[in-house]
C-alpha positions in Angstrom: -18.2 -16.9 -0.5 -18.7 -14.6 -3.5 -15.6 -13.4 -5.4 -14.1 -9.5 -4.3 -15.5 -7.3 -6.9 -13.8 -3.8 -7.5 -15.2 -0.9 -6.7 -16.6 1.6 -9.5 -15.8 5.3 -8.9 -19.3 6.5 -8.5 -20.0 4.1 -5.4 -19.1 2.4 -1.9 -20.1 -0.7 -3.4 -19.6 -2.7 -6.8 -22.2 -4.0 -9.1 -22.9 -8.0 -9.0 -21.6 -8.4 -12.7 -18.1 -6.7 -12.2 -15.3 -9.1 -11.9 -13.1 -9.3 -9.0 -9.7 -8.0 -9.4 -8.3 -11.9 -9.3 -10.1 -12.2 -12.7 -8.6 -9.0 -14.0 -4.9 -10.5 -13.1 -5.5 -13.6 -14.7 -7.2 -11.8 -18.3 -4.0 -10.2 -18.1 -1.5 -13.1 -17.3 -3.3 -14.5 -20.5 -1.9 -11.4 -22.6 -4.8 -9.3 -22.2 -3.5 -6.0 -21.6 -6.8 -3.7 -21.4 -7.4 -5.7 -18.1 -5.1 -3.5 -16.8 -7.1 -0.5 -16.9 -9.7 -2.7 -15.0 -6.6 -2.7 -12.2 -6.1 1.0 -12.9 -9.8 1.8 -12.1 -10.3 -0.3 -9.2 -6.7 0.7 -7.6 -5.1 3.6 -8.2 -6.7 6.1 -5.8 -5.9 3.7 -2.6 -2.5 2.8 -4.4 -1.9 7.2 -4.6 -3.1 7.6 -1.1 -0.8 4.6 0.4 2.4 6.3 -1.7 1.5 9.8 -0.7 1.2 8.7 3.3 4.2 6.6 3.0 6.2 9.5 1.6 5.1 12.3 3.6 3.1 14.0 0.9 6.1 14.2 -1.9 2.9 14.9 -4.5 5.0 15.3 -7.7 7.0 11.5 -7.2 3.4 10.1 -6.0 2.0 9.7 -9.2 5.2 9.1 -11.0 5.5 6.1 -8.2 2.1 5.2 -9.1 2.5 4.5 -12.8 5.8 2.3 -12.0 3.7 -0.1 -9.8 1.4 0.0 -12.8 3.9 -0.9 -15.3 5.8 -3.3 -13.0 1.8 -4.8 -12.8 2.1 -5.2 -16.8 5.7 -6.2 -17.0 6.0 -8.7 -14.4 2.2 -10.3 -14.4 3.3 -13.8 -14.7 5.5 -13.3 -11.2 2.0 -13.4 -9.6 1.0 -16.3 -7.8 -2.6 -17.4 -8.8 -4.5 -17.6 -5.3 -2.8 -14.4 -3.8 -4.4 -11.4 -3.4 -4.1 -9.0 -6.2 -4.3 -5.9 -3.6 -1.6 -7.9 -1.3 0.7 -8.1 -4.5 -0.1 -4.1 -5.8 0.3 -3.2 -2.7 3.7 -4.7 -1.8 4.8 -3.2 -4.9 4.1 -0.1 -4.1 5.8 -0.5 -0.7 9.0 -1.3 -2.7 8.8 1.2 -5.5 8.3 4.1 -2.3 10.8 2.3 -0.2 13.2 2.4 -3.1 12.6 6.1 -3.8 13.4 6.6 -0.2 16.7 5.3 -0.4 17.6 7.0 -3.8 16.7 10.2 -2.0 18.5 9.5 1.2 21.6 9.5 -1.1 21.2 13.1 -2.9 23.0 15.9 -1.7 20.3 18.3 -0.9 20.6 21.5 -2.5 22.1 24.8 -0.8 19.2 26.8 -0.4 18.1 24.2 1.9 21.2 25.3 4.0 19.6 28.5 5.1 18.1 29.6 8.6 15.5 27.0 10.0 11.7 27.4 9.9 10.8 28.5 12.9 7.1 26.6 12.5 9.2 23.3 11.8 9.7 20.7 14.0 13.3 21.2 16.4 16.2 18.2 14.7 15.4 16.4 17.7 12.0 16.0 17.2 12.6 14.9 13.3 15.2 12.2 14.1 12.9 11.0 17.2 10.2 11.3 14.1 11.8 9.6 11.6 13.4 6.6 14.0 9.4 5.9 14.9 8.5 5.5 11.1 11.6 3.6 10.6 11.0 1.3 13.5 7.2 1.1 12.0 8.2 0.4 8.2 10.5 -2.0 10.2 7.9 -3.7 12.0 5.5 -4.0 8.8 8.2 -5.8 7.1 8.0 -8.1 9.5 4.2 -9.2 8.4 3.4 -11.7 6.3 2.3 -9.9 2.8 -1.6 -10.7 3.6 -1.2 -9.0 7.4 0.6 -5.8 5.9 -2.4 -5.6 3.1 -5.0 -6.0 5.5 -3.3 -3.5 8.2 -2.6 -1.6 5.5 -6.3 -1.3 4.4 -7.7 -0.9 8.0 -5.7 1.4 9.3 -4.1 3.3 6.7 -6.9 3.6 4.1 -9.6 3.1 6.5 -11.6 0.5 4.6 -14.2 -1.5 6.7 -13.6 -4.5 8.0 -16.5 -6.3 5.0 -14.9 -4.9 2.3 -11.3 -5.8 3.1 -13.0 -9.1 3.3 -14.3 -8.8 -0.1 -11.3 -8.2 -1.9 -8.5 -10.6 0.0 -11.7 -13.1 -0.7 -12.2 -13.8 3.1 -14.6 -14.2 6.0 -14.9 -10.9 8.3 -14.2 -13.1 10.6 -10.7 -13.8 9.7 -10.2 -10.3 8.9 -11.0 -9.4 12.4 -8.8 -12.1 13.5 -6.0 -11.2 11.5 -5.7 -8.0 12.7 -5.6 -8.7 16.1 -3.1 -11.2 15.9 -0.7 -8.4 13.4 -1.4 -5.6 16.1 -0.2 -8.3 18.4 3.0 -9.1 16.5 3.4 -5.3 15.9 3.9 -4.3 19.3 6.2 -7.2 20.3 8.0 -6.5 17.8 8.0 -2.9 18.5 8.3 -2.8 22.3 7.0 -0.6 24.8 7.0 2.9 23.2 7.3 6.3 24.8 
């Protein structure tokens, strides 16, 4: 099977002589750091769409999030594991750099103007706590994936990729893409029970 190759922004589909993002990771375990702009190019926009879902559209921290998985990418390179998935790996740190904005935010006192009469064009409390426990029970049930089933249910279902180009960049057959995310939607809803 031919390596993944990133995609270039002006098509669906990269050029034969672009290397995959695996290469890229391992130019820049080897201490060179312009192969990170090769992960910047290939990445970021599914990296900004996954933060901005996973934090209901928080724009300003999006970005900011974005460049922290970046960095975290340089700083921490030699963490990865050769024969992972670099989108598994990018992706699972932006899970935890959103996941750990989250909890910081959870923890701020919210400021008084946010005290004053409700919107009547928001959703009732109920609603939002009946909301919020579904994508808590969901970020729950993800966690409970192994990193490649997240990435690839991630990429189906969240960023809509096809099922051939996940394949191309986990470096798999269809097949087992297919496969995979049968068995994870499986696991899901065991783990998630029978829903309302």
């Amino acid at each position: 099977m031919s390596p993944a190759l990133p995609l270039t922004a002006n098509s669906d589909f990269a050029s034969p002589e672009e290397p995959s993002p695996e290469y890229w990771m391992t130019q820049l375990k080897a201490g060179r750091e312009e192969a990170l702009s090769h992960l910047m190019a290939r990445f970021e926009r599914p990296l900004l769409a996954f933060l901005h879902r996973r934090l209901l559209g928080e724009a300003g921290v999006v970005q900011e999030l974005a460049q922290e998985v970046f960095l975290k990418c340089l700083q921490h390179c030699q963490r990865f594991e050769d024969g992972r998935p670099v989108a598994a790996w990018l992706f699972t740190l932006a899970a935890n750099a959103a996941t750990d904005h989250l909890r910081r935010r959870g923890r701020e006192v919210p400021p008084p103007e946010t005290f004053d009469a409700p919107d009547p064009h928001q959703p009732s409390p109920w609603e939002s706590v009946d909301q919020s426990r579904r994508i808590q029970a969901l970020r729950g049930a993800l966690e409970g994936l192994t990193p490649r089933q997240r990435a690839m249910v991630l990429a189906y279902y969240v960023h809509e990729l096809p099922v051939k180009r996940i394949a191309q960049d986990l470096g798999c057959a269809e097949g087992t893409v297919k496969a995979t995310l049968f068995q994870s939607l499986q696991k899901l809803r065991k783990i998630l029970g029978p829903q309302p």
